[in-house]
Residue frames as qw, qx, qy, qz and C-alpha x, y, z in Angstrom:
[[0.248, -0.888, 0.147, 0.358, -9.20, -15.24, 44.99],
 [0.607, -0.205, 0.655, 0.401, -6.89, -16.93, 42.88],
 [0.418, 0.674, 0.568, 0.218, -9.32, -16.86, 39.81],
 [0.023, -0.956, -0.163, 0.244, -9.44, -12.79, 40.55],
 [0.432, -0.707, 0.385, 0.407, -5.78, -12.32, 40.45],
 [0.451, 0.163, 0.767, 0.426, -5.65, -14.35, 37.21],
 [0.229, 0.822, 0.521, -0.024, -8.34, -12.41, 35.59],
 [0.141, -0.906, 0.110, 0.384, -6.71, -8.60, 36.72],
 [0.386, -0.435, 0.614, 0.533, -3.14, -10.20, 35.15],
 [0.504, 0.259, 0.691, 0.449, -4.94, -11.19, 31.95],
 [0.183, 0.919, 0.331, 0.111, -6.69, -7.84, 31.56],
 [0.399, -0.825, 0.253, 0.309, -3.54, -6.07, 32.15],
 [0.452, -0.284, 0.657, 0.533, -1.77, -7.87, 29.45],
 [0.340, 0.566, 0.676, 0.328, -4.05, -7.33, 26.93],
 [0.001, 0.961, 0.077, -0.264, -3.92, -3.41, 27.92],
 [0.322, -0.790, 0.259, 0.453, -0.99, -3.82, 27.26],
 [0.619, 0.276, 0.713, 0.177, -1.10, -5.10, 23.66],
 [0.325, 0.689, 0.589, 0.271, -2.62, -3.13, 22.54],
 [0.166, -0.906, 0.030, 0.388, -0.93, 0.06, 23.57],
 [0.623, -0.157, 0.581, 0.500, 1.67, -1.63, 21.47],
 [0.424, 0.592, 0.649, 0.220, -0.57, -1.72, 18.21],
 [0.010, -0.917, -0.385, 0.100, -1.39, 1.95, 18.71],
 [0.316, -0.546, 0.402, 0.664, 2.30, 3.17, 18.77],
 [0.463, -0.022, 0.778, 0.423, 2.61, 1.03, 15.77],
 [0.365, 0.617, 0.645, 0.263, 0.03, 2.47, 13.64],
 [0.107, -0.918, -0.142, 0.355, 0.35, 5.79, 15.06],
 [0.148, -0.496, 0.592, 0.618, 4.21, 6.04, 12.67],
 [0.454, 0.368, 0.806, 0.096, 2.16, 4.51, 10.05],
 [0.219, 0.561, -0.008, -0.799, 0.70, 6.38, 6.42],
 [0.623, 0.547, 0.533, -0.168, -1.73, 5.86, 3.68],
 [0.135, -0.039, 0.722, 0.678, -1.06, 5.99, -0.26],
 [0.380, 0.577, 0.535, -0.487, -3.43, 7.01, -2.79],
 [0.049, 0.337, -0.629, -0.699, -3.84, 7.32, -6.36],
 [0.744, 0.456, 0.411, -0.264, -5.93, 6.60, -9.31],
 [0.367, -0.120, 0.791, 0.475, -4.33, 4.25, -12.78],
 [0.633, 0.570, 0.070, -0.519, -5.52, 5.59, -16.00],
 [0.731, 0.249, 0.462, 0.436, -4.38, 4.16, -19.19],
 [0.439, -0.308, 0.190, 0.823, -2.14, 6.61, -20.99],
 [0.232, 0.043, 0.686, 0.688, -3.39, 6.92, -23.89],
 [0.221, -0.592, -0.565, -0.530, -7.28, 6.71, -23.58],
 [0.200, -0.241, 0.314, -0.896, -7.07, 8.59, -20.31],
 [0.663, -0.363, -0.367, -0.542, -9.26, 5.66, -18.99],
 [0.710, -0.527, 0.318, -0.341, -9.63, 4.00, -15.45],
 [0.443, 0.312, -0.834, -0.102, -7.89, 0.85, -14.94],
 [0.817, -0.394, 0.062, -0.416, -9.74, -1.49, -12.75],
 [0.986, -0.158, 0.053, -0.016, -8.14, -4.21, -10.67],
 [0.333, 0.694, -0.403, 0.496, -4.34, -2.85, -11.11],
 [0.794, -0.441, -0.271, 0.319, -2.17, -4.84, -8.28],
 [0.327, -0.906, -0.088, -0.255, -0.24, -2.73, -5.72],
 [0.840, -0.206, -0.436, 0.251, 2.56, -3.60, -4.33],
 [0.337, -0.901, 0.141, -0.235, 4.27, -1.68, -1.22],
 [0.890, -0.092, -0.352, 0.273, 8.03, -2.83, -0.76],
 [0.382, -0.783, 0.299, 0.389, 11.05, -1.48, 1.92],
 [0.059, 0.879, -0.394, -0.261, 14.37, -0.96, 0.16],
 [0.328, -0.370, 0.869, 0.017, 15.21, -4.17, 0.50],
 [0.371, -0.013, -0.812, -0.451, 12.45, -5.57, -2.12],
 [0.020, 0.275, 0.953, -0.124, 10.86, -7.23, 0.36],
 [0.245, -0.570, -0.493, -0.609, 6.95, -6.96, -0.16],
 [0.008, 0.111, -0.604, 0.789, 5.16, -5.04, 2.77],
 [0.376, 0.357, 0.684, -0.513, 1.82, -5.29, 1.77],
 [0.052, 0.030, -0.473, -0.879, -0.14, -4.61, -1.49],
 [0.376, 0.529, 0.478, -0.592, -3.52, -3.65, -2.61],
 [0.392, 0.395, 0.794, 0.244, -6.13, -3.19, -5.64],
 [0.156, -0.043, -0.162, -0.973, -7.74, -0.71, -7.82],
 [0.515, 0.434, 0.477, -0.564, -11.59, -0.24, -7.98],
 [0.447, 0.736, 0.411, 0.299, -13.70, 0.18, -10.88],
 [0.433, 0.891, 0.036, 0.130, -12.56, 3.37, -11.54],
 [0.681, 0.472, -0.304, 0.470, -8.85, 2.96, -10.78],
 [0.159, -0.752, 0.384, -0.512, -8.93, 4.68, -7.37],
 [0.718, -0.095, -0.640, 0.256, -6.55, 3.37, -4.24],
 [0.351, -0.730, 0.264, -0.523, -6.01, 3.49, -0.94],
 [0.854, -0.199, -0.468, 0.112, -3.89, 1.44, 0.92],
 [0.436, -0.809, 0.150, -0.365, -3.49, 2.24, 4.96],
 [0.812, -0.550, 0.154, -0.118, -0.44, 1.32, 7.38],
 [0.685, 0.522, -0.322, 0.394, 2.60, 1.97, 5.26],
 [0.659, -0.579, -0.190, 0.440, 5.44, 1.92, 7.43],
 [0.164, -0.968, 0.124, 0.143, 7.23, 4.77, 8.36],
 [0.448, -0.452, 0.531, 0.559, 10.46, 5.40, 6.28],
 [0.355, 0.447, -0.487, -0.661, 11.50, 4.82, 2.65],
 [0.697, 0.366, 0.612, -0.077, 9.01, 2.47, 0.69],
 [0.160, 0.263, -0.428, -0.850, 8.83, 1.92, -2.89],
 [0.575, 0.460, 0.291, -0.611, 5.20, 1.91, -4.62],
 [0.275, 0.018, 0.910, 0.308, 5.04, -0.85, -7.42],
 [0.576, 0.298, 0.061, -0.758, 2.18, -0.53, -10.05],
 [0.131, -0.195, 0.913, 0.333, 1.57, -4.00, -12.11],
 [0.693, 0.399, 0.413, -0.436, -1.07, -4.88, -14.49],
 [0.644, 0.308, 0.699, 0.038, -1.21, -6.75, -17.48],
 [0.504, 0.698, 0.334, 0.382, -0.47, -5.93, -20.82],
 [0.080, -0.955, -0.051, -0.283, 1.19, -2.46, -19.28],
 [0.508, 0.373, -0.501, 0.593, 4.92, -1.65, -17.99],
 [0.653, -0.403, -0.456, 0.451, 5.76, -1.46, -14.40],
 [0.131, 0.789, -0.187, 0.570, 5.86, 2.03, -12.63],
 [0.703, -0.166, -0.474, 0.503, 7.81, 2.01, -9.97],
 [0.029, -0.817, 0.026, -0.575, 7.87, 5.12, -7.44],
 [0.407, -0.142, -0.625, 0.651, 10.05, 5.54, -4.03],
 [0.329, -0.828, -0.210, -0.403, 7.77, 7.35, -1.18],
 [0.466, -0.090, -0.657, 0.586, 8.72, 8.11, 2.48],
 [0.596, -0.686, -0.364, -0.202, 6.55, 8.24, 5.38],
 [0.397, 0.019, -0.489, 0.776, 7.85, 10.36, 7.70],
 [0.094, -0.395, -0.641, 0.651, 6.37, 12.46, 10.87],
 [0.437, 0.466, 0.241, -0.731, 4.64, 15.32, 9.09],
 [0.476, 0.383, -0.531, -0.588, 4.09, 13.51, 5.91],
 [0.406, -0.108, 0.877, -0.234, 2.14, 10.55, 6.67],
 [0.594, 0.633, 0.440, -0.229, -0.73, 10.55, 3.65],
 [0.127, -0.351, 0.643, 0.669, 1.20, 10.33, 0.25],
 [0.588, 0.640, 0.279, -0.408, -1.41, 11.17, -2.83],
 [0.512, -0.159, 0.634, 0.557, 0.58, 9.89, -6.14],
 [0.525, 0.560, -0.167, -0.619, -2.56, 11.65, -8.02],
 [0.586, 0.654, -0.121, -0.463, -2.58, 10.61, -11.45],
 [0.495, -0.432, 0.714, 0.241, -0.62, 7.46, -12.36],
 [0.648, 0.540, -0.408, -0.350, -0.27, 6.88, -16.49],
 [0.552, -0.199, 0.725, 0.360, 0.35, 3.52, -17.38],
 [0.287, 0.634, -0.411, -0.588, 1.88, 2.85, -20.65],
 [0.922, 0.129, 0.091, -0.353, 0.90, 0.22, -22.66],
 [0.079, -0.670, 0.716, 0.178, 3.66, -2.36, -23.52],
 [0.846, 0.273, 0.457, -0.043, 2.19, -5.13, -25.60],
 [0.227, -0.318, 0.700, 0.598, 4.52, -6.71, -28.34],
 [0.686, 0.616, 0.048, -0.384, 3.28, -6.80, -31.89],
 [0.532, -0.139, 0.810, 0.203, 3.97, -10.04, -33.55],
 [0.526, 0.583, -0.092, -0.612, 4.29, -10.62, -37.24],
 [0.586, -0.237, 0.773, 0.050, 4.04, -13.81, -38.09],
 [0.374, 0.471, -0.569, -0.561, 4.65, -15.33, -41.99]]
């Protein structure tokens, strides 16, 4: 009987978990974009992500494909700001905000500009 009671209380707490979760994701929204290269209007592959709050800190970050497209799910809800970094190529930086009807931000088209130094050396 004991066992039973134990059993009910642990399924019960795990219902309840997970209702948590479900809020939580429910205020949640998804980014999207594809990184060309300015110039030749090619893909960029492998182009890090980064997703911070206001405060810098880092919430999460993600990757490009082969052909430069992202997608990165479970942004929290408010103002974020949308970091682009790759190699050889200047930082873009973009504030979003996830908010009730706007939960799927599409940045489209994201130029990076190239920003290698040219050294002349005697």
């Amino acid at each position: 009987m004991k066992k039973a009671i134990l059993l009910g209380l642990l399924v019960l707490s795990f219902h309840s978990f997970s209702q948590s979760d479900k809020n939580k994701l429910s205020k949640s929204g998804v980014i999207s974009g594809k990184v060309i290269d300015e110039i030749t209007k090619e893909p960029l592959p492998y182009v890090n992500i980064v997703v911070r709050d206001v405060a810098k800190k880092v919430i999460t970050v993600g990757i490009t494909g082969d052909k430069g497209n992202f997608k990165i799910k479970n942004i929290p809800e408010g103002n974020n700001i949308v970091e682009i970094q790759y190699i050889g190529y200047a930082t873009f930086s973009k504030q979003i905000n996830i908010k009730n009807k706007q939960r799927n931000v599409n940045l489209g088209t994201i130029p990076d500009q190239s920003q290698k130094l040219c050294v002349n050396l005697k």
